[in-house]
N, C-alpha and C positions, 0 to 999 in steps of 0.2 A: 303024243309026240311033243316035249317040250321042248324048250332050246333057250338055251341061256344069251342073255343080251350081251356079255362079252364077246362071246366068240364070233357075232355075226359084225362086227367091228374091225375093222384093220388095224394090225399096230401104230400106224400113221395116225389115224384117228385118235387113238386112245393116250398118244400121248404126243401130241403136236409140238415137241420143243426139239423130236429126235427127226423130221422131217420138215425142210426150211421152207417147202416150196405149199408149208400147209395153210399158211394164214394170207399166202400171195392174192388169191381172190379176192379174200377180204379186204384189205389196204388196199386194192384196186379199187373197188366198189368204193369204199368212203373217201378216197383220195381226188374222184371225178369230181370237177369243177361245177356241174351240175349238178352233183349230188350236194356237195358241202352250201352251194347255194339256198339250193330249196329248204336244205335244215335250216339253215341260219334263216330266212325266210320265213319260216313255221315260225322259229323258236321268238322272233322278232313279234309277227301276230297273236303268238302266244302272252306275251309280257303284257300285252295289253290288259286282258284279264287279272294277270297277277296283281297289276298296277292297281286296279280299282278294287279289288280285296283287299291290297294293302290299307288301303284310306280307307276301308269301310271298317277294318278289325281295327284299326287306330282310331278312329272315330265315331265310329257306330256304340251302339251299348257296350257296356263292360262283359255280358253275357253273351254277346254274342261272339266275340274272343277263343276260341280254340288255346285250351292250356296243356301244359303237361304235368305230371307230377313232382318236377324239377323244379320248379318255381319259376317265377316271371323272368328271372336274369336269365337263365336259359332261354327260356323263349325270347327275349331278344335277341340275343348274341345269335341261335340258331337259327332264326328267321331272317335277318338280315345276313344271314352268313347263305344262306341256300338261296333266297333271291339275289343277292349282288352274284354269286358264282352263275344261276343262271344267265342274267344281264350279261354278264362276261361272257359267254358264248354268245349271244346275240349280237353283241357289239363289244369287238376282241378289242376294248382299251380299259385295262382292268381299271387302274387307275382314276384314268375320269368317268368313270362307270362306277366304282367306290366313292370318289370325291363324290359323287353325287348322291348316294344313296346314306352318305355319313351325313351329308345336310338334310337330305330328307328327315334322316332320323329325328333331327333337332328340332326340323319343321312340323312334322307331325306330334311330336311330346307338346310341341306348345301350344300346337293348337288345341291340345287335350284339357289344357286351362279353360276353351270357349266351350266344353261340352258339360251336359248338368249333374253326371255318375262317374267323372274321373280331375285329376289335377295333374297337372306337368311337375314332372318329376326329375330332376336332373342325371342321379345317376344312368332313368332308363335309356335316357340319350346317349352315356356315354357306352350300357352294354352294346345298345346298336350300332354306334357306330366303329363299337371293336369287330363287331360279327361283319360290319360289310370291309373293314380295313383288310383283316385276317383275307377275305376271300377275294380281296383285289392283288395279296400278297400270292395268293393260293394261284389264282387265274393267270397273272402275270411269269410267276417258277413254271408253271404248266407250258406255256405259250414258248417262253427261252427253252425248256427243254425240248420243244418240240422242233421248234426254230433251228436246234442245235444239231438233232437227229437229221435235219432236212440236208444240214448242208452237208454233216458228214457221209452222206449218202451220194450227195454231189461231186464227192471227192473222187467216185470211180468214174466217173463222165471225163473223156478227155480235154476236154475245150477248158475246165476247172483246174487240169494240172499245168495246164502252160502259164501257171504265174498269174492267169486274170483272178483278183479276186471275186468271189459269189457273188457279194453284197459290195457295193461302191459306196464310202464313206458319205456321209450327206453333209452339204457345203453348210458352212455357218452361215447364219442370216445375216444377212448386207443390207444398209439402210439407206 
């Protein structure tokens, strides 16, 4: 008695874009205030870790380094591009989360001059700090698009068509 794994599938399942009310669960679940907490939570005690592998592959031995076949420009720009995008979900200001990890970049190549198997190198500063710019551009487009989707969404809410705007202009700084 066999039975083929499509048929035991509903149309609804099988193709989720023909029934709207299929991803409703989902976007409930990640949308909870205590959900999105506890992530960003993790993902915050997570970095910790990352953080101290970063300083160890940038200043530990030259072998002990993880490379790819790509060559070392690559692994910069990729490593700094997939930790700052991390960082950016942990602490949603892409920017000063980039600003930061583009001086890191700088910090870390120079210190590469105090170690005995490597020399600071100028261009490798500047692929790192393309791979965390790129992901602070990436993090930020991400964040407006999502930003965007929120309010549009807001638009069916009545209290949003009486002319109040979503978001209140924020006042200039007064001195």
């Amino acid at each position: 008695m066999s039975s083929d794994a499509g048929t035991a599938l509903e149309p609804s399942v099988l193709y989720p874009g023909r029934n709207e009310d299929y991803d409703f669960p989902l976007r409930a679940i990640v949308a909870r205030p205590d959900i999105k907490r506890r992530v960003r939570i993790g993902a915050k005690i997570s970095s910790v870790p990352i953080m101290i592998l970063l300083v160890i592959a940038a200043l530990g031995p030259a072998k002990w380094v993880p490379r790819t076949e790509l060559g070392w420009q690559f692994d910069h720009v990729i490593g700094y591009f997939g930790i700052t995008l991390f960082f950016c979900f942990a602490w949603p200001r892409p920017f000063l989360v980039g600003g930061v990890f583009m001086a890191l970049a700088g910090l870390l190549e120079g210190l590469q001059a105090f170690t005995p198997d490597r020399t600071a190198y100028l261009p490798a500063v500047f692929y790192g700090a393309a791979g965390a710019l790129v992901a602070a551009l990436v993090g930020e487009l991400f964040m407006l698009a999502v930003r965007g989707r929120r309010l549009r969404n807001l638009d069916a809410w009545p209290q949003f068509q009486a002319g109040v705007p979503a978001i209140a202009p924020r006042p200039l700084h007064t001195e």
